[in-house]
Structures are given as C-alpha cells and as structure tokens.
N, C-alpha and C positions, 0 to 999 in steps of 0.2 A: 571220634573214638579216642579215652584215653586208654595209657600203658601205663601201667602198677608194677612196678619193681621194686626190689627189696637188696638191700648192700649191707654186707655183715665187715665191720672192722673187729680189731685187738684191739681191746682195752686202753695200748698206751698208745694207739692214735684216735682213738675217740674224741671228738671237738665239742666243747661245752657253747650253747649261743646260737640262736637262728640268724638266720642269712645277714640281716638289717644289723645285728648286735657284733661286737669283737671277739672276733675268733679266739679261743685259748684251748691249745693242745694240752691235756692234761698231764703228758711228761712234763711237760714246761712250766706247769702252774705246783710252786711250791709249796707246802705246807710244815710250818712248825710244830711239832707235840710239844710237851711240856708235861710232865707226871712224875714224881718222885718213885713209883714202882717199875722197877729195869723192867719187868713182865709184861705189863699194861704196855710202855713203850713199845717192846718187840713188836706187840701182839694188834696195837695199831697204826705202826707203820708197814705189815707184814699186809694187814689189809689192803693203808690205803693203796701202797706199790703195786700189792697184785689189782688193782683199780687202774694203773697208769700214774697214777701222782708218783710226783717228787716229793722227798720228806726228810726234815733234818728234826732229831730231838732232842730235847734237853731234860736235865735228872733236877733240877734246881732252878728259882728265879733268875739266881747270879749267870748260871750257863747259858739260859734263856737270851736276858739281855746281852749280853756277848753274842752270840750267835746273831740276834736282833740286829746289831748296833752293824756288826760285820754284814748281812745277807737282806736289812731291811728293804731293799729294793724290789729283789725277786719274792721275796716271804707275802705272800698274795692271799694267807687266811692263819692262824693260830687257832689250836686246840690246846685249852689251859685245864687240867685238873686244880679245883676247888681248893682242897686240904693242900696244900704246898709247905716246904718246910721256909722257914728265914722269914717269908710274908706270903698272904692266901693269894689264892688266883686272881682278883678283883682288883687287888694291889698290882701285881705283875700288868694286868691288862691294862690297866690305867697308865703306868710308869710305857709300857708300849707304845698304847694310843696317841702318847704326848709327843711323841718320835713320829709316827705316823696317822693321824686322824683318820678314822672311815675303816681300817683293816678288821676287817671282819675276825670275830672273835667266839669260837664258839666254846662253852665252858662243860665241864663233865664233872660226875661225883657219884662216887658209890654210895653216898649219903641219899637218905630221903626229902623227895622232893620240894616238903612241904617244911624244910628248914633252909632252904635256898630261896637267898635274896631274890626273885624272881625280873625286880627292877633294875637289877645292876649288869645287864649284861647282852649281847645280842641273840646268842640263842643256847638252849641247854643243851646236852643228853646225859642220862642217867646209866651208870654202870651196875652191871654189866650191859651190855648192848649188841646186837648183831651188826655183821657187816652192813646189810641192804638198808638198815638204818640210819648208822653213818653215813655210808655213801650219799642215801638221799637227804640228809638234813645239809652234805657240804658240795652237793651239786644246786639245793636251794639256795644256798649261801649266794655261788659261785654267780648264781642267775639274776638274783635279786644286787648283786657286786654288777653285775654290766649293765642292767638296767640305768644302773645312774651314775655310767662312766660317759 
C-alpha cells in the first residue's frame, strides 16, 4: 500500500533541483537585472523577490559591471535589457561572460521579436511579460544550470 502526501512551502524556501542534482535555496540564488527604465527594475525585482530570489540591479552597463566585478561569485543568472545606454545588452553580456563563462544570461526587449539577434544569446523574453513567465523561463534556466554542474 502506498501513502500520497502533499507539503506546501513559502516561496523563499522553495528548493529548485531533484534529489540526485544540487540543492539551491532560491533566497540564496542571486540574480542581477540590468535595464536603463528605474520602472521595469522595480517592477522585476518586485516579482522576482516575491518568488524567493535574491536580486541586485543596475541602471547602466558601467553599474552592471561594478556590481559584476564586486558580487560575481554569488550572481548565479543575469537579466540584461537589449536597448542599454553606453553599449547594448549583447556587449554587456559578453564583457560578463569573459569574467565568468557559462552564467547564464537571459535577455529582454520591448522591441519586436523578429529584430533580435536570435543567435547571440541564451534565452529571450519579450516585454511586457507576466510573472509566471519569467519565473518559468528562470526556473528553466536554473534547472538546465545544474544539470551540467
């Protein structure tokens, strides 16, 4: 005879990763924003936090890499808006990836899909967007991240 039970957690101890893979608490797993609109910033770190994530952002590339250079240890995925002022997101990501290979990168733009470099990047989303969509395009991230740790 088996027994079926169900355990409801909060958000901020939710554990991304089955048994076999590396546990990550998603308070612990940081995320960087990156988007020149103070709004956009609020209003996706506002998400990802009520998700459990941790979350630092920056208004600029220059604050970006600062932030990069000081927290690159912990910073375990980056969301870069496209359009950036000084250099576009693809520049930013790249000047990233050189500091750290593999950090997953996922890119956003209120622009149309079909003017995005499609090859230059790990994975899109298009603004505007809902929560549930974010959340799941950076729990996919997160999962496809421990598979090949």
């Amino acid at each position: 005879m088996k027994t079926k039970f169900t355990a409801y957690f909060a958000a901020d101890q939710l554990i991304i990763g089955a048994a076999s893979e590396p546990i990550i608490k998603k308070r612990d797993f940081l995320i960087l924003v990156v988007d020149d609109d103070e709004e956009v910033r609020k209003v996706i770190r506002a998400m990802l936090e009520w998700q459990g994530y941790s979350v630092m952002t920056a208004a600029d590339p220059d604050e970006a890499q600062s932030i990069f250079s000081r927290y690159r240890d912990e910073i375990g995925l980056i969301i870069i808006d496209i359009i950036l002022p000084e250099m576009n997101g693809w520049e930013l990501a790249f000047e990233l990836k050189r500091t750290k290979p593999g950090i997953p990168v996922l890119f956003c733009s209120g622009y149309n899909c079909d003017i995005v470099r499609m090859d230059c990047f790990d994975r899109y989303i298009a603004k505007p967007f809902e929560m549930a969509e974010l959340t799941g395009i950076i729990n996919s991230m997160i999962s496809e991240m421990l598979c090949i740790l």
